[in-house]
Each structure stands twice: as C-alpha cells, then as structure tokens.
RODO-2510 file (C-alpha; in nm, 4 decimals, decimal comma):
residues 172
     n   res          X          Y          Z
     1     x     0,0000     0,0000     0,0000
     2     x     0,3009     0,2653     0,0590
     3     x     0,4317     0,1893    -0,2755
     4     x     0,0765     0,2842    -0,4388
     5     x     0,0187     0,5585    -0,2211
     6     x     0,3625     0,7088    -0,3404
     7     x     0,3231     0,6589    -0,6690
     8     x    -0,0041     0,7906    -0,6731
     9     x     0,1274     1,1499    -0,5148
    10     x     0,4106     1,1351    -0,8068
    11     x     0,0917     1,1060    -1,0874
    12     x    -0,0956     1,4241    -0,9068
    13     x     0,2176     1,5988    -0,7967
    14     x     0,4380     1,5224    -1,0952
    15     x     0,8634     1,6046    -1,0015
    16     x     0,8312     1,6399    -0,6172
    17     x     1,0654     1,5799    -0,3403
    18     x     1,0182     1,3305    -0,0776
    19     x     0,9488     1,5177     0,2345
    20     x     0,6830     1,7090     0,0326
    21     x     0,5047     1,4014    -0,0399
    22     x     0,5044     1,3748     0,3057
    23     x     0,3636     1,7145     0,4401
    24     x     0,1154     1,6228     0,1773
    25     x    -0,0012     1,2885     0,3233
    26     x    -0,0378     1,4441     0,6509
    27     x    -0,2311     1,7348     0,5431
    28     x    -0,4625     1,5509     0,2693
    29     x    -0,4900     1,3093     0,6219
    30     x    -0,4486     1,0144     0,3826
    31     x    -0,2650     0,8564     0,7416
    32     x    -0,6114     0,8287     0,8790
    33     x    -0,6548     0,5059     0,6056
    34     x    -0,2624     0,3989     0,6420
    35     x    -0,0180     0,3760     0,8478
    36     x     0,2975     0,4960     0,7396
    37     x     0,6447     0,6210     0,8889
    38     x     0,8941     0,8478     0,7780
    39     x     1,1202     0,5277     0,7611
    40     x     0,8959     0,3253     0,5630
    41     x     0,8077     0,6190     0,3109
    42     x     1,1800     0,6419     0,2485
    43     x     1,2598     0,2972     0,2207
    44     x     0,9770     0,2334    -0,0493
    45     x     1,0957     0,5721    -0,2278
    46     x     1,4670     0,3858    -0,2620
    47     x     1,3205     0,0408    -0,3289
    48     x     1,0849     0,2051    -0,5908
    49     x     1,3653     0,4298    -0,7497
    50     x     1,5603     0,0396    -0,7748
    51     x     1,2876    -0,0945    -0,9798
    52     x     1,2811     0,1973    -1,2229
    53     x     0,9253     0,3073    -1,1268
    54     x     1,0746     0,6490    -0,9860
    55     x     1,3907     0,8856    -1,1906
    56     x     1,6014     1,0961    -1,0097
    57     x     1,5701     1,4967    -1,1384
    58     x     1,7878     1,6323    -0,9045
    59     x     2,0606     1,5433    -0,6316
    60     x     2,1423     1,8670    -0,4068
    61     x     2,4236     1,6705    -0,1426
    62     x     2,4222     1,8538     0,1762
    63     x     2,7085     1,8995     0,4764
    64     x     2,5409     1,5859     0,6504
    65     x     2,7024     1,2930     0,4088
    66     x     2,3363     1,0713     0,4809
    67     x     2,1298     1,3737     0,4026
    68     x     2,0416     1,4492     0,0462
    69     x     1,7954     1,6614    -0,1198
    70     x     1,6761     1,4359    -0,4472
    71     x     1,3730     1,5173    -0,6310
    72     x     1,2108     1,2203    -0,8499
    73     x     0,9163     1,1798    -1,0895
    74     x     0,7292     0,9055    -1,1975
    75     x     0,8397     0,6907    -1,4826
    76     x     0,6340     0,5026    -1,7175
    77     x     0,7162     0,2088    -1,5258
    78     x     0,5618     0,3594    -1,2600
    79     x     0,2522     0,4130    -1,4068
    80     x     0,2003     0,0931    -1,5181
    81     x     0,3299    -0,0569    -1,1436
    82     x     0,0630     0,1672    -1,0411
    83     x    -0,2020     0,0971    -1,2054
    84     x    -0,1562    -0,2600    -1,1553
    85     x    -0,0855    -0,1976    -0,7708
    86     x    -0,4345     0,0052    -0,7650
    87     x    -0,6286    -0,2377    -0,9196
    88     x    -0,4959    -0,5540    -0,6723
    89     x    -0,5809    -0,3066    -0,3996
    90     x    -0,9264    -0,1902    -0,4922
    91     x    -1,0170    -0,5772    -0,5737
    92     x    -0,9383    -0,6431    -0,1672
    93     x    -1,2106    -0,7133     0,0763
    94     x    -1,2249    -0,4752     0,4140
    95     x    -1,1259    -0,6661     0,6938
    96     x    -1,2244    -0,5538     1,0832
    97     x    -0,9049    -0,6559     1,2999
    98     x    -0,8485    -0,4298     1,5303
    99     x    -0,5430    -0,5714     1,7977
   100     x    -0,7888    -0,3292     2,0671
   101     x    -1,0821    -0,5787     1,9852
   102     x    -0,8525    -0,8868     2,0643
   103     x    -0,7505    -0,7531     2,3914
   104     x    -1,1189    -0,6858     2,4840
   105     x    -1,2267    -1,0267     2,3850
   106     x    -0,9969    -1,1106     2,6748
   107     x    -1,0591    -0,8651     2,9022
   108     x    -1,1982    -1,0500     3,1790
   109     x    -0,9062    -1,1793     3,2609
   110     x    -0,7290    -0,7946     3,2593
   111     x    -0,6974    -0,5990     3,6081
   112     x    -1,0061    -0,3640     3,6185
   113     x    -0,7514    -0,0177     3,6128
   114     x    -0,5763    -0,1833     3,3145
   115     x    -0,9288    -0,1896     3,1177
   116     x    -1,0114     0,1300     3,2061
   117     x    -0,6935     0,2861     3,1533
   118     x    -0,6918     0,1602     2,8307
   119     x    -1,0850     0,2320     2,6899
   120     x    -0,9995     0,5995     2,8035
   121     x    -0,6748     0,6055     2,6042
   122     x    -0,9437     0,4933     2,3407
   123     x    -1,2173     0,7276     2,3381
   124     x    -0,9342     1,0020     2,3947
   125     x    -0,7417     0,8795     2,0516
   126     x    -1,0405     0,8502     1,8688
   127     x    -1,2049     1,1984     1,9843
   128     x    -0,8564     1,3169     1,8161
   129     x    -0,9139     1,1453     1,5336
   130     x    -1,2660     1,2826     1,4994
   131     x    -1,1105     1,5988     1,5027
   132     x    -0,8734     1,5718     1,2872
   133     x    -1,0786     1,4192     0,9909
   134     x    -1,3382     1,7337     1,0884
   135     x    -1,0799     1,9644     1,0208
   136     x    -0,9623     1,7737     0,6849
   137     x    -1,3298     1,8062     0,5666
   138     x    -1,2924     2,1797     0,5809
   139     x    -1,0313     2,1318     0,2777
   140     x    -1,1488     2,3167    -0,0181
   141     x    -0,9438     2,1433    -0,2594
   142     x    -1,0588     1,7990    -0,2067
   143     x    -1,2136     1,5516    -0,4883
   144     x    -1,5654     1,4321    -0,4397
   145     x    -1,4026     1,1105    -0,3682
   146     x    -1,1733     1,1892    -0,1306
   147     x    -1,4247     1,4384     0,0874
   148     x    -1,6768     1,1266     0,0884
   149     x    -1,3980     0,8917     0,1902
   150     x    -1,3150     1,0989     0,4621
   151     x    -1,6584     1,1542     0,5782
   152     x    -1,6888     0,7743     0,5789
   153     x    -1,4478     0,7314     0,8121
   154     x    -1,5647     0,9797     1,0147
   155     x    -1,8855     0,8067     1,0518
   156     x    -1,6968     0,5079     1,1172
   157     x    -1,4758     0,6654     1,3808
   158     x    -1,8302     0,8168     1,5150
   159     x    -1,9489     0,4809     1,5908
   160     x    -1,5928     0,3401     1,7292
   161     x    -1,5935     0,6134     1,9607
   162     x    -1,9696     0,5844     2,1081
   163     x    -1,8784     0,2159     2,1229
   164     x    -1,5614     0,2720     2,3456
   165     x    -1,7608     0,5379     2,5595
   166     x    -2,0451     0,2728     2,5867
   167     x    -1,7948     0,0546     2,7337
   168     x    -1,6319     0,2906     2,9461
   169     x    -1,9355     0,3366     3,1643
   170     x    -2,0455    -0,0174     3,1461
   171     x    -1,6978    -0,0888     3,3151
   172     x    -1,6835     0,1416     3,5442
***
C-alpha cells in the first residue's frame, strides 16, 4: 500500500521531493486510512527508485554525508506498477481486525484499572481522530471522492468512539 500511495502522489504531484510528499499525506490526512512512517516512506521511495518506477531529477548533497535533497518523478514504469498496484488493492475485501478488539475479547481476565486505563486512552485517541478528519473536511481542494472517503471514516470513527464510551461506563 506505501508503494501505491507514493506513486499515486508522483501522478498528481508530478517532479516532487520526498518530504513534500510527506507534508502532503499528513495534510490531505491520507494517514487516517494507512499507516505509514517516515522510515517506511523512504525505504519504499529507494526500493521504488531500484525498480525503475521512480527517476532521479535532481541530487542537491548537503554537509550531513546521509542527508540528500533528491527530487524524483514518476516513470512510465511507474505508471504501469501503479495501475496494476491500484487495481490488486481496490479488488481487496475490508477486513475488521483491530489488535484493541482482541484484547477486549480477553478482558476478563485484565486488572479492572488496566481496562479502564486503556478504553480511556481509546475514546481520547479517537475523539482526536474525529477531530482531525473534521478539520480535513474543511479542505477546499478535495475531490468528491476523497471528501466522501473521509466523511466515511468519520462516521466510522463516530461509531468506534460511542462504542468505546459505551464501554467505558459499562466498566466502570
């Protein structure tokens, strides 16, 4: 999923550096449907560059001998890695596994301050969350797509987050 997600900023951003690609994730909140660190990102921006889907335009070394600034764009190879990553992904099914849900399947054998320490860590994370997507929804520039994806999983968070609060005073 990284590699698709980067190669899909590349199509819509064209020549772009890295760490833009990043500030753009973060601010189109494409993190709320992946998870993805700055390690990661650059690993699959090397491993992608290997396989020809990315070219280098430019290579600015710095003082700091690991630190480069190197702008890429897509190649034709990319496009077509794309578009075959895109379709695999859109073909697969949701799945619900949520680690959280594991742990609460369990929970009666937990200590009581353990459960309840972690349903408020919940509801807290997800009131964040609700937040955040809130505030992405106030984006002018986004697709009809992308402002109905985002007011999915709003809804979805929504639900998540009267579920946790449910169980929060159930457990109390």
């Amino acid at each position: 999923m990284v590699q698709l997600l980067i190669l899909g900023l590349f199509i819509a951003q064209g020549e772009a550096y890295p760490y833009q690609l990043l500030q753009l994730i973060r601010q189109r909140h494409y993190d709320a449907f992946i998870t993805i660190t700055k390690g990661s990102f650059y690993y699959n921006i090397d491993v992608l560059e290997e396989m020809g889907a990315l070219a280098v335009t430019a290579y600015l070394p710095t003082k700091n001998a690991f630190v480069s600034k190197t702008s890429y764009v897509i190649t034709d190879q990319g496009r077509a890695l794309f578009k075959q990553l895109a379709a695999k992904q859109l073909l697969k099914p949701d799945k619900f596994q949520s680690p959280s849900a594991l742990g609460l399947l369990l929970a009666s054998d937990v200590a009581p301050d353990v459960l309840s320490q972690s349903l408020a860590q919940h509801v807290a994370d997800l009131e964040q969350e609700c937040q955040s997507l809130e505030k992405a929804l106030q984006v002018t520039d986004l697709t009809a797509l992308q402002q109905e994806l985002l007011q999915h999983r709003l809804t979805l968070q929504k639900s998540d987050l009267n579920w946790y609060q449910k169980l929060q005073k159930t457990n109390q």
